[in-house]
CHARMM internal coordinates of N, CA and C (Angstrom, degrees):
IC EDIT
DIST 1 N 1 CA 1.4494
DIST 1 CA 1 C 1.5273
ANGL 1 N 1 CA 1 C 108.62
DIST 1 C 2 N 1.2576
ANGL 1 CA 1 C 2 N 107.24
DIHE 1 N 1 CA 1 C 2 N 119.29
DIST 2 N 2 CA 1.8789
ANGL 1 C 2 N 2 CA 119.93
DIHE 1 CA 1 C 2 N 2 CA -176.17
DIST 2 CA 2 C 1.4736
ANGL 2 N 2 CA 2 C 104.09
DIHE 1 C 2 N 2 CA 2 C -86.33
DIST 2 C 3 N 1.2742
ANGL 2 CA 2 C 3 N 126.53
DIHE 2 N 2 CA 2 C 3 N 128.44
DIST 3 N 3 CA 1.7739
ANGL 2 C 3 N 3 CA 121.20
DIHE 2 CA 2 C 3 N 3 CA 173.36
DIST 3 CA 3 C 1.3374
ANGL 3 N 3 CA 3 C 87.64
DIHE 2 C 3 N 3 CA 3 C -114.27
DIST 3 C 4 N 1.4104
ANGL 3 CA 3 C 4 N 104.73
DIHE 3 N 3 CA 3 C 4 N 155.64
DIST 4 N 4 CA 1.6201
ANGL 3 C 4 N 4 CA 132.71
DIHE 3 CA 3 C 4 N 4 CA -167.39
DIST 4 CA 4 C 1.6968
ANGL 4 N 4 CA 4 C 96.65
DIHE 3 C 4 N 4 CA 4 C -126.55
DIST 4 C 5 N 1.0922
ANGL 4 CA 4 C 5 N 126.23
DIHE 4 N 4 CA 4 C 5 N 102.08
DIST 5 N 5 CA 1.4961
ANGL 4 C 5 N 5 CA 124.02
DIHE 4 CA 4 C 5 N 5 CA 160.81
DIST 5 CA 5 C 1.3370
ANGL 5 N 5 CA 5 C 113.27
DIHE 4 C 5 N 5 CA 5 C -105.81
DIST 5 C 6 N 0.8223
ANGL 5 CA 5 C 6 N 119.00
DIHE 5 N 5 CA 5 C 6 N 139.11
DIST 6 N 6 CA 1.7935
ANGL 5 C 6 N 6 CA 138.56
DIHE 5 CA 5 C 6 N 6 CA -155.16
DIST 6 CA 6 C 1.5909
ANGL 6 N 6 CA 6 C 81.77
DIHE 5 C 6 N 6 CA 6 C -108.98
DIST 6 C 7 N 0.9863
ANGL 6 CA 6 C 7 N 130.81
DIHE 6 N 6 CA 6 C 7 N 155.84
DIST 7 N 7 CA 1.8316
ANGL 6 C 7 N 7 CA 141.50
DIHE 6 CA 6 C 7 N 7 CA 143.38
DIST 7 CA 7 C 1.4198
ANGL 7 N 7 CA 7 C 99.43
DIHE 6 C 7 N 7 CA 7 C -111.63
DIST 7 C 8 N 1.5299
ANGL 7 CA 7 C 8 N 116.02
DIHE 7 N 7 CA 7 C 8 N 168.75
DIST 8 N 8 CA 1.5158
ANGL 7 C 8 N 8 CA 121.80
DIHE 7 CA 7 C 8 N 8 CA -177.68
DIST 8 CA 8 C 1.7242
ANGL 8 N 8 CA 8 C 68.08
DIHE 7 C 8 N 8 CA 8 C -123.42
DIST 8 C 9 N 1.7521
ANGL 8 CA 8 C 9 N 111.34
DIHE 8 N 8 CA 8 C 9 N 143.09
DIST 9 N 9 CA 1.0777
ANGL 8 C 9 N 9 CA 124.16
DIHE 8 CA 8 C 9 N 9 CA 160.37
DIST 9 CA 9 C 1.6763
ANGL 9 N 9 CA 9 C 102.38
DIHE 8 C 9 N 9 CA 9 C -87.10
DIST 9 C 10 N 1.3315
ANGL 9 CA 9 C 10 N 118.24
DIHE 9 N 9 CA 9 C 10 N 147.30
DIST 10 N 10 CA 1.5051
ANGL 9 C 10 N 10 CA 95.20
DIHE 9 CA 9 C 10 N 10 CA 174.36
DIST 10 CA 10 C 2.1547
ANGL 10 N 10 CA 10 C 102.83
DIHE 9 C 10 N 10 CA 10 C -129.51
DIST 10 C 11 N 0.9554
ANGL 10 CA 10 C 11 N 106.43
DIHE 10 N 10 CA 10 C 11 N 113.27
DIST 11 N 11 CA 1.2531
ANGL 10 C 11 N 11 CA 106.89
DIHE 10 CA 10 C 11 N 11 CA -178.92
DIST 11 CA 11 C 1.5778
ANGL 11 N 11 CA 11 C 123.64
DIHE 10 C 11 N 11 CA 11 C -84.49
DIST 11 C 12 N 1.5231
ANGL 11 CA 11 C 12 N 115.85
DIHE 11 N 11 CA 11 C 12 N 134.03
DIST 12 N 12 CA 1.6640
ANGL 11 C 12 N 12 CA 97.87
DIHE 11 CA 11 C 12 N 12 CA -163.30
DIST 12 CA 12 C 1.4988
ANGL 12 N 12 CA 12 C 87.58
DIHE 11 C 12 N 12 CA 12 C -110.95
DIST 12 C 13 N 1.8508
ANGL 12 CA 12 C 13 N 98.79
DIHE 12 N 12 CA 12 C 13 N 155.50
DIST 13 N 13 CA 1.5447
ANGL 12 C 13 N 13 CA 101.59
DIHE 12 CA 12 C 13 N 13 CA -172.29
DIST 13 CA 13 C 1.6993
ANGL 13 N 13 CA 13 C 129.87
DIHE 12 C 13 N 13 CA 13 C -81.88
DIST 13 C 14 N 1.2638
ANGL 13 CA 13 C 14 N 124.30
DIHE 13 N 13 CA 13 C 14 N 150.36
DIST 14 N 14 CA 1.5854
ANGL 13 C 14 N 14 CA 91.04
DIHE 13 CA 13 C 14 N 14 CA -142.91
DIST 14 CA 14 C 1.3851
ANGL 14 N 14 CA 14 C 81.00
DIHE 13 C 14 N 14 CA 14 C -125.47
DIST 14 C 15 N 1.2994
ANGL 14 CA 14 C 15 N 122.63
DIHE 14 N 14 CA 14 C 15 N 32.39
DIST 15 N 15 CA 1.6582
ANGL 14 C 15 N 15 CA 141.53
DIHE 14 CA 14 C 15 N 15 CA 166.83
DIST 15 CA 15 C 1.2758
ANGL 15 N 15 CA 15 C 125.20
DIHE 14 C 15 N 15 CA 15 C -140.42
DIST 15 C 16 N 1.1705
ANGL 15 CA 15 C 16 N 149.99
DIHE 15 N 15 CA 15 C 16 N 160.93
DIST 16 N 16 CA 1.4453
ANGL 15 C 16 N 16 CA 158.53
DIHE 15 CA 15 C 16 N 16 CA -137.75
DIST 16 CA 16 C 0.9428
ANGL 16 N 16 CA 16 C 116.96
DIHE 15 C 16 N 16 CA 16 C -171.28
DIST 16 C 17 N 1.3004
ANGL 16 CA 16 C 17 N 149.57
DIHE 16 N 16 CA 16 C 17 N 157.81
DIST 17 N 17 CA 1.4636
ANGL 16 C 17 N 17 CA 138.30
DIHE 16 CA 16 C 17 N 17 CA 162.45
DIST 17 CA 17 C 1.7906
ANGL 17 N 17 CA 17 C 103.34
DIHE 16 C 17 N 17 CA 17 C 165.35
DIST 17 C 18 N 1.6605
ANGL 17 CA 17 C 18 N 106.96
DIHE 17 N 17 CA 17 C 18 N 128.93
DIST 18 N 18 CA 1.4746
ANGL 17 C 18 N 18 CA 127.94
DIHE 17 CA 17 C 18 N 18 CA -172.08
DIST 18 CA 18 C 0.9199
ANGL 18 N 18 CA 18 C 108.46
DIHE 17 C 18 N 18 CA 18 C -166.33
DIST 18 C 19 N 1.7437
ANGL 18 CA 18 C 19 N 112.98
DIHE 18 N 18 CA 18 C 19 N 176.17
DIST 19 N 19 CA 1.1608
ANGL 18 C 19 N 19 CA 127.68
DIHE 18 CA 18 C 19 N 19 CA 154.77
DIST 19 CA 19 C 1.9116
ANGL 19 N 19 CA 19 C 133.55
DIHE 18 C 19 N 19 CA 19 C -114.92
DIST 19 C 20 N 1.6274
ANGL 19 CA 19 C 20 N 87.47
DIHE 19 N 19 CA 19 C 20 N 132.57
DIST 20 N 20 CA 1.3466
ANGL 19 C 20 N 20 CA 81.85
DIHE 19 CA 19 C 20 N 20 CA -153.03
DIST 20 CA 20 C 1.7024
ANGL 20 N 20 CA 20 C 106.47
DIHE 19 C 20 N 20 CA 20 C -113.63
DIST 20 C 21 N 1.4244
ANGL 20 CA 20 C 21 N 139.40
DIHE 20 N 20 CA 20 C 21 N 82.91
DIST 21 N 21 CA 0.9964
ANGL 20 C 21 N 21 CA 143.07
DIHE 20 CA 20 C 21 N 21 CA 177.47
DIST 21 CA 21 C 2.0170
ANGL 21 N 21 CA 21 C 102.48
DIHE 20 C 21 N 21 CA 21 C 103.34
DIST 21 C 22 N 0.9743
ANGL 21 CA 21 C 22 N 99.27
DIHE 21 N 21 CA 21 C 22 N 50.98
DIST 22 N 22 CA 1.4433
ANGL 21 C 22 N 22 CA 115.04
DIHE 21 CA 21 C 22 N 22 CA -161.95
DIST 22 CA 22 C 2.1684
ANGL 22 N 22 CA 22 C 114.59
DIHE 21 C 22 N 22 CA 22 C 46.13
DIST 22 C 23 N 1.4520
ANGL 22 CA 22 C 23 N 86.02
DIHE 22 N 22 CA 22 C 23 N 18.42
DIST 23 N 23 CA 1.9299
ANGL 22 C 23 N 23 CA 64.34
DIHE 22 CA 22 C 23 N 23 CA 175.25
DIST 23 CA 23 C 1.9341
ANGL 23 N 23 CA 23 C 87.27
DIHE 22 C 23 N 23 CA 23 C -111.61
DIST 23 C 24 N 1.2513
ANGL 23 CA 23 C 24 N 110.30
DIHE 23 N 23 CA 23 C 24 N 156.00
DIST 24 N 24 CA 1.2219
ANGL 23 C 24 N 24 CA 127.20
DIHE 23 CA 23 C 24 N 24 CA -169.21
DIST 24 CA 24 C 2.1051
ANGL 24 N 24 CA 24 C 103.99
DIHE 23 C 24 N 24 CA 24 C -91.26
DIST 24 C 25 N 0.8400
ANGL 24 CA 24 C 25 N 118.42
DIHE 24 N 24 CA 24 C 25 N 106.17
DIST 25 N 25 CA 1.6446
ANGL 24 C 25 N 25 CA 115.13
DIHE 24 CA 24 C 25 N 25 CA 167.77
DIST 25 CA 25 C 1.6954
ANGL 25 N 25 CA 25 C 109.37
DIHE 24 C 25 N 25 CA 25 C -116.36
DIST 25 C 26 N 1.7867
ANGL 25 CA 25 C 26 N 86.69
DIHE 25 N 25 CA 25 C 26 N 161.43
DIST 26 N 26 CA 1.9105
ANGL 25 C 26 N 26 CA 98.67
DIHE 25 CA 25 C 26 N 26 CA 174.74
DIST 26 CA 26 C 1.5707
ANGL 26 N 26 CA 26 C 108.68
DIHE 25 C 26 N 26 CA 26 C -129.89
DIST 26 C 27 N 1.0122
ANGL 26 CA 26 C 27 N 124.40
DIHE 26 N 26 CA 26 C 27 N 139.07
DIST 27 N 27 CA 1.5770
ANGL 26 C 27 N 27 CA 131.65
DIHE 26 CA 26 C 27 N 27 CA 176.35
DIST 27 CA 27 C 1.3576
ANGL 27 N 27 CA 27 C 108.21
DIHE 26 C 27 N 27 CA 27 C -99.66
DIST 27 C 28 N 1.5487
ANGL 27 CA 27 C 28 N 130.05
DIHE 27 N 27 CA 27 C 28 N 137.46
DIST 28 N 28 CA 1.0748
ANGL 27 C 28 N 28 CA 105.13
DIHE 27 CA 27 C 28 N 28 CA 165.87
DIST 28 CA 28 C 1.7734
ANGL 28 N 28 CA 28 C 108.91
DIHE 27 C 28 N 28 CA 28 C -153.91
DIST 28 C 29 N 1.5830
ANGL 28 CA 28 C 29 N 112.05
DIHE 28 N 28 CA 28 C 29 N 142.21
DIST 29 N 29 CA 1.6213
ANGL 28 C 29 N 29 CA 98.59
DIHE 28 CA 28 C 29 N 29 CA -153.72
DIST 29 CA 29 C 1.4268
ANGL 29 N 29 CA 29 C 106.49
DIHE 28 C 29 N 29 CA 29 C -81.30
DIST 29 C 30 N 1.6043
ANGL 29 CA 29 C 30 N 110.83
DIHE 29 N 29 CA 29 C 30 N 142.88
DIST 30 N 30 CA 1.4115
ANGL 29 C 30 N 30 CA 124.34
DIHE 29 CA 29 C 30 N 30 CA -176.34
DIST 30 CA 30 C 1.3572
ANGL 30 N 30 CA 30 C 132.21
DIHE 29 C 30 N 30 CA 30 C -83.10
DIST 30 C 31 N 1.3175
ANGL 30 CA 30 C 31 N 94.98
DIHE 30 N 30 CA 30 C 31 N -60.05
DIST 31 N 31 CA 1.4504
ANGL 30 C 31 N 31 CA 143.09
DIHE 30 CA 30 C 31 N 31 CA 170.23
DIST 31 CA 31 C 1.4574
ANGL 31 N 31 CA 31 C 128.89
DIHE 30 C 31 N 31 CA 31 C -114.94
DIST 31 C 32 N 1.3395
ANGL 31 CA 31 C 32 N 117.79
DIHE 31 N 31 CA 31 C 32 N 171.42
DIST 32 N 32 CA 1.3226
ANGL 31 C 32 N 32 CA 119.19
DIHE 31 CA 31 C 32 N 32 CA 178.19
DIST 32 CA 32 C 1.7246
ANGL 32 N 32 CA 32 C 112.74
DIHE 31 C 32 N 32 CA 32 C -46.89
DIST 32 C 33 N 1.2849
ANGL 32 CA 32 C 33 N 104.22
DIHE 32 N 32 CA 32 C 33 N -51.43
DIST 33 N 33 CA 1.5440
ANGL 32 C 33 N 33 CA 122.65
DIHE 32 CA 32 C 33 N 33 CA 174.55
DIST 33 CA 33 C 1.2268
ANGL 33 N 33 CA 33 C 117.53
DIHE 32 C 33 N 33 CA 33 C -119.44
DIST 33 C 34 N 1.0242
ANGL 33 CA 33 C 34 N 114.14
DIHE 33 N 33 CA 33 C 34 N 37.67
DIST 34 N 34 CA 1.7730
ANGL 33 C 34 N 34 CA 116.38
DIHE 33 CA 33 C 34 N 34 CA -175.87
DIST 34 CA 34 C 1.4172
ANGL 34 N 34 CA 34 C 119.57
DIHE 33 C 34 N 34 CA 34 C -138.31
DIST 34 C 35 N 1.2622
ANGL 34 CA 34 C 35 N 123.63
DIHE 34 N 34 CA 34 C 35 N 143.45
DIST 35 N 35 CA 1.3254
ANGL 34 C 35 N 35 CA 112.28
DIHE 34 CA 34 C 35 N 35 CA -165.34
DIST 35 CA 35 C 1.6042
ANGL 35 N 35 CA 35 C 108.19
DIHE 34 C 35 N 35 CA 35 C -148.68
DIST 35 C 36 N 1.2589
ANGL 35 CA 35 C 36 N 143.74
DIHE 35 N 35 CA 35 C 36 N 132.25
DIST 36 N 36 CA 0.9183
ANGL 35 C 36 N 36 CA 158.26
DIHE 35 CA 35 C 36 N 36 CA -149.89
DIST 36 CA 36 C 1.5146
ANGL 36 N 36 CA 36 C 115.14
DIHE 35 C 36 N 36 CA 36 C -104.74
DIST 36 C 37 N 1.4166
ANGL 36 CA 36 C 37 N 140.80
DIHE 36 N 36 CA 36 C 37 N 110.31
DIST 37 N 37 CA 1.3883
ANGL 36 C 37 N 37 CA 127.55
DIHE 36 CA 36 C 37 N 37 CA -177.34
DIST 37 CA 37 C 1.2360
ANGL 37 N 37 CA 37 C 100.69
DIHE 36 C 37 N 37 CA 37 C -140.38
DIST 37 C 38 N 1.4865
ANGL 37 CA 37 C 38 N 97.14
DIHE 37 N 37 CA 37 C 38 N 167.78
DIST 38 N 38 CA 1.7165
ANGL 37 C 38 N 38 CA 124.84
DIHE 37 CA 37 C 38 N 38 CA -155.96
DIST 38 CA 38 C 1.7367
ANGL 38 N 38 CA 38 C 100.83
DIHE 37 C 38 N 38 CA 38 C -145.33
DIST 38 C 39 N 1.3405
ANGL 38 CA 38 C 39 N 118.47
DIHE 38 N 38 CA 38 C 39 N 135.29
DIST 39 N 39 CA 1.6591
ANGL 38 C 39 N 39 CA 125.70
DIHE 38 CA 38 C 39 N 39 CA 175.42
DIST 39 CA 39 C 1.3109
ANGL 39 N 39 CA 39 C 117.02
DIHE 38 C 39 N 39 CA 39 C -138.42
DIST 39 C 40 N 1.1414
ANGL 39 CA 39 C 40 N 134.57
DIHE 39 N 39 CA 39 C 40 N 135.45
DIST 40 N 40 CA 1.3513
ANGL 39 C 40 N 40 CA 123.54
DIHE 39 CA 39 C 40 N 40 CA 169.97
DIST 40 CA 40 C 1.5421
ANGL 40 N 40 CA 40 C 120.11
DIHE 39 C 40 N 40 CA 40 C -155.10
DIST 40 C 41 N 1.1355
ANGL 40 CA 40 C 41 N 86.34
DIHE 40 N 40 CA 40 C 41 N 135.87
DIST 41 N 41 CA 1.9063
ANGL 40 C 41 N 41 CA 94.40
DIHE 40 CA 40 C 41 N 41 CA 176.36
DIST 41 CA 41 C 1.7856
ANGL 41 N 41 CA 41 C 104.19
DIHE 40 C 41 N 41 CA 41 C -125.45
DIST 41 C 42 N 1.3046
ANGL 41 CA 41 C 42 N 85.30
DIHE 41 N 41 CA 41 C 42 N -176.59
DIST 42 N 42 CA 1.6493
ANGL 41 C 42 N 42 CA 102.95
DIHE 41 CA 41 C 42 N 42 CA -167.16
DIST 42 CA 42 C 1.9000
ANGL 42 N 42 CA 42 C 105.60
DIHE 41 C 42 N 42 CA 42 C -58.16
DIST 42 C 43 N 1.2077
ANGL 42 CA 42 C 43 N 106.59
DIHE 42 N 42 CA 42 C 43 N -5.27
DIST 43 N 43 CA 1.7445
ANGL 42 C 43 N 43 CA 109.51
DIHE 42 CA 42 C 43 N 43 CA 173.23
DIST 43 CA 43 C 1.3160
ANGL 43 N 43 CA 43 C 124.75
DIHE 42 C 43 N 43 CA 43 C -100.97
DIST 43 C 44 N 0.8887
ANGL 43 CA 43 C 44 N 110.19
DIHE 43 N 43 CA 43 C 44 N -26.21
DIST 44 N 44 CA 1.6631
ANGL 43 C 44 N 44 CA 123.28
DIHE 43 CA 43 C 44 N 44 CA 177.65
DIST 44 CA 44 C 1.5789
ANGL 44 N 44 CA 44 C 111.07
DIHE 43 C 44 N 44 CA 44 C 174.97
DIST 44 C 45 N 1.1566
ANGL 44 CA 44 C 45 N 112.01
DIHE 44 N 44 CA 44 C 45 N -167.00
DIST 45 N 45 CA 1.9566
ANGL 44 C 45 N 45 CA 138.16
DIHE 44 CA 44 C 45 N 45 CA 176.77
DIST 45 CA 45 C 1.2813
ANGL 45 N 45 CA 45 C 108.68
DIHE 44 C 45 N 45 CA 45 C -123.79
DIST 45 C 46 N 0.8774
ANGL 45 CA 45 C 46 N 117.27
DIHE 45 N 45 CA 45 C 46 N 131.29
DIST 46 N 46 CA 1.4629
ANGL 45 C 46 N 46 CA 130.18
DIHE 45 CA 45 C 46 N 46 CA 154.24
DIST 46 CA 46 C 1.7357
ANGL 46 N 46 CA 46 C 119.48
DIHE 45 C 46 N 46 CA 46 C -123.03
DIST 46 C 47 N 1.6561
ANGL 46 CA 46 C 47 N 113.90
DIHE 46 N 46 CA 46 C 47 N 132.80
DIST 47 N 47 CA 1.2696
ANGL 46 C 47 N 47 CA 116.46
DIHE 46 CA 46 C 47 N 47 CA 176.64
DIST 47 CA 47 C 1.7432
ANGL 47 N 47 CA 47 C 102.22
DIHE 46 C 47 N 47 CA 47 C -151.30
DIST 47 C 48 N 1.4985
ANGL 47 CA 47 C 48 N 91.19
DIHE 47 N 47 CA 47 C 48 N 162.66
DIST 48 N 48 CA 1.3292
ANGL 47 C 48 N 48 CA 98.94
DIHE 47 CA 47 C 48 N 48 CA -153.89
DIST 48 CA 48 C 1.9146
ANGL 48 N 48 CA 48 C 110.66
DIHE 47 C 48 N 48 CA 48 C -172.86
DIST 48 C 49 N 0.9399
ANGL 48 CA 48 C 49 N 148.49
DIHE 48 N 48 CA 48 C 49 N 171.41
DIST 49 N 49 CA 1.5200
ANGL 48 C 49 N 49 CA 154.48
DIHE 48 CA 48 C 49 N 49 CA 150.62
DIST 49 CA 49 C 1.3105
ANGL 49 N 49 CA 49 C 118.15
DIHE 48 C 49 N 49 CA 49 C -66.76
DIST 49 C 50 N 1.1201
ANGL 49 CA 49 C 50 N 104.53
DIHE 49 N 49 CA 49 C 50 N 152.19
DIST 50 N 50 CA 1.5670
ANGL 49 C 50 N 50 CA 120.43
DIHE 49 CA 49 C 50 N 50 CA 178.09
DIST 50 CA 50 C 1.7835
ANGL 50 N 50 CA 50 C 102.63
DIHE 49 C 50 N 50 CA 50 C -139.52
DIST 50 C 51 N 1.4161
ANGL 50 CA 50 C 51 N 115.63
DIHE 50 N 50 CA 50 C 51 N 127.66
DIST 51 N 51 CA 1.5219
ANGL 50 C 51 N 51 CA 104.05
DIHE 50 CA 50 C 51 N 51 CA 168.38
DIST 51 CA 51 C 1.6898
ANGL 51 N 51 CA 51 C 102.46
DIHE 50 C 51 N 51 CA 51 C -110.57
DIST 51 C 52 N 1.3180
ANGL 51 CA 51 C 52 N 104.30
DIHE 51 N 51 CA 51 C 52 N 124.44
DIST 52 N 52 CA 1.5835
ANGL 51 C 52 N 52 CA 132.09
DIHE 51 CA 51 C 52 N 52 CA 175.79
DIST 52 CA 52 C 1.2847
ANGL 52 N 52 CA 52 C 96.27
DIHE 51 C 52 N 52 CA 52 C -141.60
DIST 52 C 53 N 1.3401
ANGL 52 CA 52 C 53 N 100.70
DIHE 52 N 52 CA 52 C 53 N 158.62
DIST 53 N 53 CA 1.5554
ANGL 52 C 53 N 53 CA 119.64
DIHE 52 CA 52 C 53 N 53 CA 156.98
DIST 53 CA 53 C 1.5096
ANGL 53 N 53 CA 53 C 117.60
DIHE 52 C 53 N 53 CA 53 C -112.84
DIST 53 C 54 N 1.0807
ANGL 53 CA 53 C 54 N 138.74
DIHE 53 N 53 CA 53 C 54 N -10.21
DIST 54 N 54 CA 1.5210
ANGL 53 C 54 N 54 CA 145.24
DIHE 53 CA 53 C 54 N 54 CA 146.56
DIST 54 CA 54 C 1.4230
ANGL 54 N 54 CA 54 C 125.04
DIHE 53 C 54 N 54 CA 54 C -97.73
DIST 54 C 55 N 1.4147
ANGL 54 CA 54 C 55 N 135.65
DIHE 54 N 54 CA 54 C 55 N 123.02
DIST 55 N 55 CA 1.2225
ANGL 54 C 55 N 55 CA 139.46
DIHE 54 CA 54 C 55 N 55 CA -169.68
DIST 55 CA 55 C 1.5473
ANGL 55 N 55 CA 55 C 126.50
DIHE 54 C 55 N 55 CA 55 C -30.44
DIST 55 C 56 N 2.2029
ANGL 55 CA 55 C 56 N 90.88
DIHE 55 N 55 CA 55 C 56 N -59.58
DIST 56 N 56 CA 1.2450
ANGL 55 C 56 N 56 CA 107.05
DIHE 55 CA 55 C 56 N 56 CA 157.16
DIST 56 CA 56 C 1.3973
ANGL 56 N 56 CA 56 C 139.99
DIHE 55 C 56 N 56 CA 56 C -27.30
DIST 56 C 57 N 1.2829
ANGL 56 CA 56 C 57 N 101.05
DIHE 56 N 56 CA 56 C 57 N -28.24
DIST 57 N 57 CA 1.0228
ANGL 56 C 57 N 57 CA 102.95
DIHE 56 CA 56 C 57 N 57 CA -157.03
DIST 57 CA 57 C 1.7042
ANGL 57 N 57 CA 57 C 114.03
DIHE 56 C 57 N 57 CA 57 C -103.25
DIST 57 C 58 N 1.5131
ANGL 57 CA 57 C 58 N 92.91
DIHE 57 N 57 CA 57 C 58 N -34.15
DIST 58 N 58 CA 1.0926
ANGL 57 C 58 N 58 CA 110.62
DIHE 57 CA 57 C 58 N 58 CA 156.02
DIST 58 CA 58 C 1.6998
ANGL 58 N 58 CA 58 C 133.67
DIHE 57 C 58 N 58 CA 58 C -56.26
DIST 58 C 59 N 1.5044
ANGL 58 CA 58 C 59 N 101.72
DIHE 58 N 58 CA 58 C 59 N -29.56
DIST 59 N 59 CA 1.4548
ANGL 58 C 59 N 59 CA 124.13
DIHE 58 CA 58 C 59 N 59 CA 164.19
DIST 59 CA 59 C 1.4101
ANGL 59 N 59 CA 59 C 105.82
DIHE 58 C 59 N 59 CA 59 C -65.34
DIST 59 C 60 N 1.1430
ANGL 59 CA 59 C 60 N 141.35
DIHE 59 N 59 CA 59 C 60 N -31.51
DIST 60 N 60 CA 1.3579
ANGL 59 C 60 N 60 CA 143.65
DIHE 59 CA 59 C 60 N 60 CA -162.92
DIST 60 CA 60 C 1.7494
ANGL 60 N 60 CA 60 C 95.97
DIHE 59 C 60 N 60 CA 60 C -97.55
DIST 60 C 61 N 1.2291
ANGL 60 CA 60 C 61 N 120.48
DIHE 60 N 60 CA 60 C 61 N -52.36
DIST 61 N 61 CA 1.4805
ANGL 60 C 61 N 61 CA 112.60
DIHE 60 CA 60 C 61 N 61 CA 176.20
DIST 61 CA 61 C 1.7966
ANGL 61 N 61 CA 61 C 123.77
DIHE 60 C 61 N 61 CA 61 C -44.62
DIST 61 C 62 N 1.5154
ANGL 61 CA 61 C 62 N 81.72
DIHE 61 N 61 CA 61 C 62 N -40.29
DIST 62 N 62 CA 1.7491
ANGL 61 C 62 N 62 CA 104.87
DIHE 61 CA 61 C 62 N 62 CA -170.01
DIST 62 CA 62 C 1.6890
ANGL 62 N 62 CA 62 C 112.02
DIHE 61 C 62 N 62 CA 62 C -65.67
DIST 62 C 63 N 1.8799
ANGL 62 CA 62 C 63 N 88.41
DIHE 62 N 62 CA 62 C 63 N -51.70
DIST 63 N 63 CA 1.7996
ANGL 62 C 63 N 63 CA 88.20
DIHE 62 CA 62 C 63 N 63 CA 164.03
DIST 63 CA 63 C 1.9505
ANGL 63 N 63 CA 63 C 123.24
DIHE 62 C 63 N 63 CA 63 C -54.92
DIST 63 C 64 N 1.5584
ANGL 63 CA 63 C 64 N 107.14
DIHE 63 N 63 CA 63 C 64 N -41.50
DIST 64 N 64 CA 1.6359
ANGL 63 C 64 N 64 CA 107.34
DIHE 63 CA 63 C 64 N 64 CA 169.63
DIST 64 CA 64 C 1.2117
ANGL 64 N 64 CA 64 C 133.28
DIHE 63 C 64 N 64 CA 64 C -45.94
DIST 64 C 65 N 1.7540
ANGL 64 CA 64 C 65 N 115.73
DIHE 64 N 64 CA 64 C 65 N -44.27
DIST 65 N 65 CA 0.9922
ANGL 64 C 65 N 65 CA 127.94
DIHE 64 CA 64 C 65 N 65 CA 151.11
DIST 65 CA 65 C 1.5703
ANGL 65 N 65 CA 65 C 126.25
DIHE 64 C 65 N 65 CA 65 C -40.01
DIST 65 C 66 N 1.4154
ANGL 65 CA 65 C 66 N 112.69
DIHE 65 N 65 CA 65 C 66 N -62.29
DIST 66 N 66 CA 1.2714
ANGL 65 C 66 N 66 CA 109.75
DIHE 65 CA 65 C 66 N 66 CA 175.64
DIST 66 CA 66 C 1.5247
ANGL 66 N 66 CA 66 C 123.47
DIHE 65 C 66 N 66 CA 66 C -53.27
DIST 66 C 67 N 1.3976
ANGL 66 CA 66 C 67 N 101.73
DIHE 66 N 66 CA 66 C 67 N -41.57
DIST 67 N 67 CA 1.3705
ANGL 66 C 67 N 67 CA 101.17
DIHE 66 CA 66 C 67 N 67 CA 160.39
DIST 67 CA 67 C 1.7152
ANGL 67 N 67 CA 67 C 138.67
DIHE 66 C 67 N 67 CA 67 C -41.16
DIST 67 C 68 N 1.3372
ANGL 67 CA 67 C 68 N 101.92
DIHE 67 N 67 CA 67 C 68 N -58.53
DIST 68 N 68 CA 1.1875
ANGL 67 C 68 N 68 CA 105.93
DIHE 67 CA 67 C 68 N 68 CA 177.83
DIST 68 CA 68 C 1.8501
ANGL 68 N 68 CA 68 C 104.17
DIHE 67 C 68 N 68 CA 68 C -61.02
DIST 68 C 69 N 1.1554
ANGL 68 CA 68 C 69 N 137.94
DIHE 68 N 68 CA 68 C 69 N -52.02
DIST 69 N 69 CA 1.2511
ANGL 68 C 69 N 69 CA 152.12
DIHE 68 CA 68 C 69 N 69 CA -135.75
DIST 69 CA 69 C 1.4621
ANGL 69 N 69 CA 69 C 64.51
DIHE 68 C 69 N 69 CA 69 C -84.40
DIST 69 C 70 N 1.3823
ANGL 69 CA 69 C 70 N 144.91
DIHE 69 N 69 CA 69 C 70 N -99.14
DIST 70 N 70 CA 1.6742
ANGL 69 C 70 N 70 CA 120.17
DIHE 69 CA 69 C 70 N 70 CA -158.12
DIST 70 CA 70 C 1.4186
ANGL 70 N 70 CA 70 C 129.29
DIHE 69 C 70 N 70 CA 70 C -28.84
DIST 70 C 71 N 1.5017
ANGL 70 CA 70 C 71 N 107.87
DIHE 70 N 70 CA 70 C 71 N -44.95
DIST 71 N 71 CA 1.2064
ANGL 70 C 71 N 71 CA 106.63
DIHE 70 CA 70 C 71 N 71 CA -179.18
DIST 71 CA 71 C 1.3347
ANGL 71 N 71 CA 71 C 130.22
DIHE 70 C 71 N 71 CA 71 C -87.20
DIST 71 C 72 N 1.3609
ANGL 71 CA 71 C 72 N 103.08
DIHE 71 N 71 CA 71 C 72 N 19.33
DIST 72 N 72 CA 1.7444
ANGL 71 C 72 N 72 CA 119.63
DIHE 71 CA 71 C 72 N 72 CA -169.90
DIST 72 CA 72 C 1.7628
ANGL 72 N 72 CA 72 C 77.19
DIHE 71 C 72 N 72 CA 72 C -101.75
DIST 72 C 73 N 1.2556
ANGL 72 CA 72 C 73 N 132.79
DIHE 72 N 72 CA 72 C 73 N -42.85
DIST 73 N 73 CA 1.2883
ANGL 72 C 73 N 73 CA 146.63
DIHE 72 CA 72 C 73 N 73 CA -152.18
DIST 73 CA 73 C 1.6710
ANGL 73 N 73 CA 73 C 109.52
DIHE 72 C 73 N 73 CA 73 C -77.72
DIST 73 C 74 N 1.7010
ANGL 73 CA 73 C 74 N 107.95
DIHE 73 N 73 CA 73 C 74 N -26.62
DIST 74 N 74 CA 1.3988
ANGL 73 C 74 N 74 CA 107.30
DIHE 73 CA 73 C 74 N 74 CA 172.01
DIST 74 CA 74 C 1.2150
ANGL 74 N 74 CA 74 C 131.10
DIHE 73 C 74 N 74 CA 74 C -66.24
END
COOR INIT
IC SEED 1 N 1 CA 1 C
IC BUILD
């Protein structure tokens, strides 16, 4: 009797990109734990590193940032 096991490969995404409080940003992975991001609105860009080890998570740093950078702006 032959068994057939299938695996699901699962690939994680090693890019990002939204909009987050109307300014548009991209994440993108560097390193093992490192991740690279970019933001921009109608005033300038800002880019810079993020150290995460999950994208997500890195997405969540990237949105904080943006945050503050508006409200530094009020």
């Amino acid at each position: 009797m032959s068994v057939l096991i299938m695996r699901k490969i699962t690939r994680l995404p090693v890019e990002h990109s939204g909009i987050h409080r109307g300014v548009w940003y991209r994440v993108t992975k560097a390193e093992a734990s490192s991740w690279h991001y970019f933001f921009g609105e109608g005033t300038g860009a800002k880019a810079g590193q993020v150290e995460a080890r999950l994208g997500l998570l890195a997405v969540r740093l990237v949105r904080d940032k943006i945050d503050r950078h508006l409200r530094k702006q009020d």
